[in-house]
Backbone as CSV, one residue per row, in Angstrom:
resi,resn,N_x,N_y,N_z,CA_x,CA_y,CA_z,C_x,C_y,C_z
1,UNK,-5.406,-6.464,4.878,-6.594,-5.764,5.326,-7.691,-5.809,4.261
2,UNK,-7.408,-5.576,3.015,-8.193,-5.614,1.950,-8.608,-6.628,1.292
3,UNK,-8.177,-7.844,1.878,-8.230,-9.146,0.852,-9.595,-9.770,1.043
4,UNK,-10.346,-9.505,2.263,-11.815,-9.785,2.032,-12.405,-8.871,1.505
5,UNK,-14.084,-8.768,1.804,-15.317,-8.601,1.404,-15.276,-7.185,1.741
6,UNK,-15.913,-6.068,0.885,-15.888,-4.372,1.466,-16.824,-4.727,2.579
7,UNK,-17.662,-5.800,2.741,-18.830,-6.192,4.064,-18.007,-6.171,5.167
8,UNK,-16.642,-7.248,4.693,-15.982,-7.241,5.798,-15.000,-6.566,6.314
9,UNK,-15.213,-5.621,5.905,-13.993,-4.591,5.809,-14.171,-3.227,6.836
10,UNK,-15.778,-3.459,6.005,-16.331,-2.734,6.672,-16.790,-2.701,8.510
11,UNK,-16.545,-3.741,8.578,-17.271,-4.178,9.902,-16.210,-3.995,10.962
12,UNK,-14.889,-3.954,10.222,-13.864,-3.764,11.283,-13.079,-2.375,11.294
13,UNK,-13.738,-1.377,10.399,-13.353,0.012,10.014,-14.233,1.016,9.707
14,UNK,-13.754,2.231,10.280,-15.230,3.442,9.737,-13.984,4.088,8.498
15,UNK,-14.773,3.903,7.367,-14.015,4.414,6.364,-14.339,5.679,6.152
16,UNK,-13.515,6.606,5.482,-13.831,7.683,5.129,-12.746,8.268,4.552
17,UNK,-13.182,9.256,3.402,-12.691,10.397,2.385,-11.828,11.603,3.425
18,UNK,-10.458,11.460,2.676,-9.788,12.663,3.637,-9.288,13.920,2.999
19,UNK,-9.805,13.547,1.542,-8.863,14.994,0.801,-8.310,14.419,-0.502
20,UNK,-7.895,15.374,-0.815,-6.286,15.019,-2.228,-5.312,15.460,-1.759
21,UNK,-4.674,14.768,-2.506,-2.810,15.371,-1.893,-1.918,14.488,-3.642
22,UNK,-0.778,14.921,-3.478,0.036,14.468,-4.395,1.048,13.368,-4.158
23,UNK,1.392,12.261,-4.903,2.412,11.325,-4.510,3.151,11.095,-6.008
24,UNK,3.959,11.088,-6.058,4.531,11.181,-7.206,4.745,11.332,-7.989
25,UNK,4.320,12.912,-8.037,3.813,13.755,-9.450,2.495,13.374,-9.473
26,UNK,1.270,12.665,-9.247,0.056,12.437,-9.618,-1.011,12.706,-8.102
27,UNK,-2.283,13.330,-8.433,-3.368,13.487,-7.953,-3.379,11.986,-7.254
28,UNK,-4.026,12.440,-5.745,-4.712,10.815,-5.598,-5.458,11.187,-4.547
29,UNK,-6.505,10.522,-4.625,-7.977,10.862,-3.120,-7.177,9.415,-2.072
30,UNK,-7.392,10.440,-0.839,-6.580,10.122,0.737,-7.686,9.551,1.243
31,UNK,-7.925,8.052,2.160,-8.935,7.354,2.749,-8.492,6.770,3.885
32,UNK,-8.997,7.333,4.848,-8.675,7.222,6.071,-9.386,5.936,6.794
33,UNK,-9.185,4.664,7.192,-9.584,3.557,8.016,-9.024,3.635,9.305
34,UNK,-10.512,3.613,10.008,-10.139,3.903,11.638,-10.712,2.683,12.260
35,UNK,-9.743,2.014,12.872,-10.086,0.440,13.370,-11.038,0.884,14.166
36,UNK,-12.135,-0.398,14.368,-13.411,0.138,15.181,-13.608,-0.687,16.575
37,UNK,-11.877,-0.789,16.692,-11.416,-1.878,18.242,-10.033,-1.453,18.531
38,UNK,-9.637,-1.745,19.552,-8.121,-1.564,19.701,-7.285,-2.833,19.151
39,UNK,-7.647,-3.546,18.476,-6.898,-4.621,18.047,-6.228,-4.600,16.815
40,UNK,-6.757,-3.205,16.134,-5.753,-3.209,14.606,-5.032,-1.630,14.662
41,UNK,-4.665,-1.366,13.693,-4.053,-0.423,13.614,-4.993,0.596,12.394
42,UNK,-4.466,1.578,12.168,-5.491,2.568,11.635,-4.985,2.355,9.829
43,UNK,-5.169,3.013,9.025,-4.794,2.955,7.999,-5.015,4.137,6.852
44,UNK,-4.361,5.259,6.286,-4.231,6.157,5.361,-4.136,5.837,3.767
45,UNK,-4.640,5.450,2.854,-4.483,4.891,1.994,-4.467,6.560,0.786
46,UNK,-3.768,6.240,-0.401,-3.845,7.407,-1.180,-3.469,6.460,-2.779
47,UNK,-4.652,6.567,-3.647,-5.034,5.977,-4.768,-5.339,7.393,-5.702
48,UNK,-4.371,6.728,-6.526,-4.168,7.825,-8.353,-5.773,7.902,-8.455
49,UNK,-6.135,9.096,-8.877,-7.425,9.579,-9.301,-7.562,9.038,-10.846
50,UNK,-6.692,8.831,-11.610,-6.800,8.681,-12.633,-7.700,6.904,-13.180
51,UNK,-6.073,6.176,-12.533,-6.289,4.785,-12.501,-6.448,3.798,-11.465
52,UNK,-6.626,4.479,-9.740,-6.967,3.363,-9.194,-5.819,3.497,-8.480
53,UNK,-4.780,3.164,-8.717,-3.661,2.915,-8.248,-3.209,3.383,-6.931
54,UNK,-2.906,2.204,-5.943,-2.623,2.495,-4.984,-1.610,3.254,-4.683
55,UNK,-0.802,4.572,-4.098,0.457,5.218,-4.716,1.004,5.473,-3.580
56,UNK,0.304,5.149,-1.689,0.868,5.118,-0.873,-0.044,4.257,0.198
57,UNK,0.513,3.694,1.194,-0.277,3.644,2.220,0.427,3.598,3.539
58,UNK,-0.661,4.140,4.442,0.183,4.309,5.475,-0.429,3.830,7.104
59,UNK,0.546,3.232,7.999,-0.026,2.495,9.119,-0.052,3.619,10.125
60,UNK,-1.086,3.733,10.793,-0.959,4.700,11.893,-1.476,4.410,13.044
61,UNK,-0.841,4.390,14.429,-1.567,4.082,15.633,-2.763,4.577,16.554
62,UNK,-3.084,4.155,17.311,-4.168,4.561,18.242,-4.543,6.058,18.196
63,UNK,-3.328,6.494,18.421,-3.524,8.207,18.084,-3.151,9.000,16.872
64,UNK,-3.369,8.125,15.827,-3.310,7.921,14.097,-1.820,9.257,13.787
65,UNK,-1.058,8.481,14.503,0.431,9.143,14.083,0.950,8.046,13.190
66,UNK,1.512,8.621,12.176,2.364,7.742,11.545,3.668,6.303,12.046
67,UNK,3.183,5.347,11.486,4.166,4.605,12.566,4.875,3.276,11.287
68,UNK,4.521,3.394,10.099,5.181,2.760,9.107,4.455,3.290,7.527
69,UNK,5.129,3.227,6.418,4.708,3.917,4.946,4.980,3.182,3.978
70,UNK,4.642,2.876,2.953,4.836,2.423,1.678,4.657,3.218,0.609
71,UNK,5.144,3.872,-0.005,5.105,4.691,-0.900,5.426,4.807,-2.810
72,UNK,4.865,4.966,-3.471,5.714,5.571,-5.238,6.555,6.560,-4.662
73,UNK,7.836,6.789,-5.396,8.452,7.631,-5.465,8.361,8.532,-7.198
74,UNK,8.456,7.540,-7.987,8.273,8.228,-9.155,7.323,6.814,-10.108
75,UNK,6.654,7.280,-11.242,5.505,6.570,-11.496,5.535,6.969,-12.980
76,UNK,5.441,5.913,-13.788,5.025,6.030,-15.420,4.386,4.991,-15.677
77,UNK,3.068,5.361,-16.190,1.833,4.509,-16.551,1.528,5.074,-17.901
78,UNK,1.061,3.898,-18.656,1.397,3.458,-20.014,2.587,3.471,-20.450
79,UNK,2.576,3.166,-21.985,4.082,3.507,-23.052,4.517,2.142,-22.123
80,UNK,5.307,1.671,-23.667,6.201,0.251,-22.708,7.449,0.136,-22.047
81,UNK,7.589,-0.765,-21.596,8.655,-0.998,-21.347,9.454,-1.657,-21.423
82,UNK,10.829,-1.826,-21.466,11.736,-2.208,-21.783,12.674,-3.686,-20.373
83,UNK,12.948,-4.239,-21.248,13.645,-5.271,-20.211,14.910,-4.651,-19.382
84,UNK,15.486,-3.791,-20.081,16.703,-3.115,-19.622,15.868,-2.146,-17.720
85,UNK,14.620,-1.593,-18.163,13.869,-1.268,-17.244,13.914,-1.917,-16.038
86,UNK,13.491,-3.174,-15.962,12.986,-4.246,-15.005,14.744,-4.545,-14.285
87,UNK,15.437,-4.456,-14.949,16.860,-5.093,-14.386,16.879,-3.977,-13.209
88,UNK,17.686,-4.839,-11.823,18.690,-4.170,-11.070,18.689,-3.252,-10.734
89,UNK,19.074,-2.356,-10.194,20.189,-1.322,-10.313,21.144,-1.947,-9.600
90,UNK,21.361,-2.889,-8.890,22.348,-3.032,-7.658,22.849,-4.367,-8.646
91,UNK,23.999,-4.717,-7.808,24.972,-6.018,-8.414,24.434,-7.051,-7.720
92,UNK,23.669,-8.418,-8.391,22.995,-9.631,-7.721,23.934,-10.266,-8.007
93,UNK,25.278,-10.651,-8.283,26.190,-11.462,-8.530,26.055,-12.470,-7.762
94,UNK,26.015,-13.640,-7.345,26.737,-14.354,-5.903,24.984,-13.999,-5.275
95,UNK,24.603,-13.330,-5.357,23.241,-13.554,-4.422,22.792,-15.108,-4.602
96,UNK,22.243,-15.505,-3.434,21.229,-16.974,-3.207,20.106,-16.518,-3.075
97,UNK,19.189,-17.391,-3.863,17.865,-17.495,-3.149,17.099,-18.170,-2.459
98,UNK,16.950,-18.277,-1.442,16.487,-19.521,-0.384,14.835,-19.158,0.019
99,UNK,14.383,-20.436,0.055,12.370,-20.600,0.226,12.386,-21.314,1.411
100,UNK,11.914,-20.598,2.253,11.412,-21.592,3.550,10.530,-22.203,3.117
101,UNK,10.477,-23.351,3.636,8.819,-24.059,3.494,7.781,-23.967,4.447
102,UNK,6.863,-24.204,3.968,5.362,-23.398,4.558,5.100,-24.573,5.321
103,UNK,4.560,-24.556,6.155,3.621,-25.895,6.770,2.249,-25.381,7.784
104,UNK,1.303,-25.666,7.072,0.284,-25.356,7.654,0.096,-26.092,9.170
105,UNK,-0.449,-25.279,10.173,-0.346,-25.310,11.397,-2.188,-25.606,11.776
106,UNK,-2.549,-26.339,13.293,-4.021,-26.332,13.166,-3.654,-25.241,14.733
């Protein structure tokens, strides 16, 4: 939705400011996108006040009920981190990784 132009973003959404609310321990201003057709779906977005950071977003239908979420659960920004960090939690033993290939279509 976001990967073009705010021009074009705009043209297919009435944006607007919905509040603050909290997502993972942190402040974040709530922005509500209301498709301006029946052809998309609506959109709730909630970005850290601090840094930007996107910290949820959420898909909502025609009658802007919740209908899928992406969310932080817990969040630490700055201070480094550690490689032990980035690992796992689960056992990848024996996992494969397989790439479909792309083929552009006309």
């Amino acid at each position: 939705m976001l990967s073009g132009s705010p021009e074009q973003v705009l043209r297919s959404y009435l944006v607007e400011s919905v509040g603050l609310d909290r997502v993972a321990g942190r402040e974040c201003q709530q922005w509500l996108f209301r498709p301006r057709d029946a052809l998309r779906h609506g959109y709730r977005l909630c970005a850290d006040m601090a840094s930007g950071l996107l910290l949820r977003a959420q898909t909502l239908d025609a009658q802007h009920r919740l209908i899928g979420q992406v969310s932080c659960t817990e969040l630490r920004i700055g201070g480094g981190v550690s490689r032990d960090d980035l690992k796992p939690r689960w056992n990848t033993d024996g996992w494969t990784v397989r790439e479909s290939q792309v083929v552009p279509i006309d």
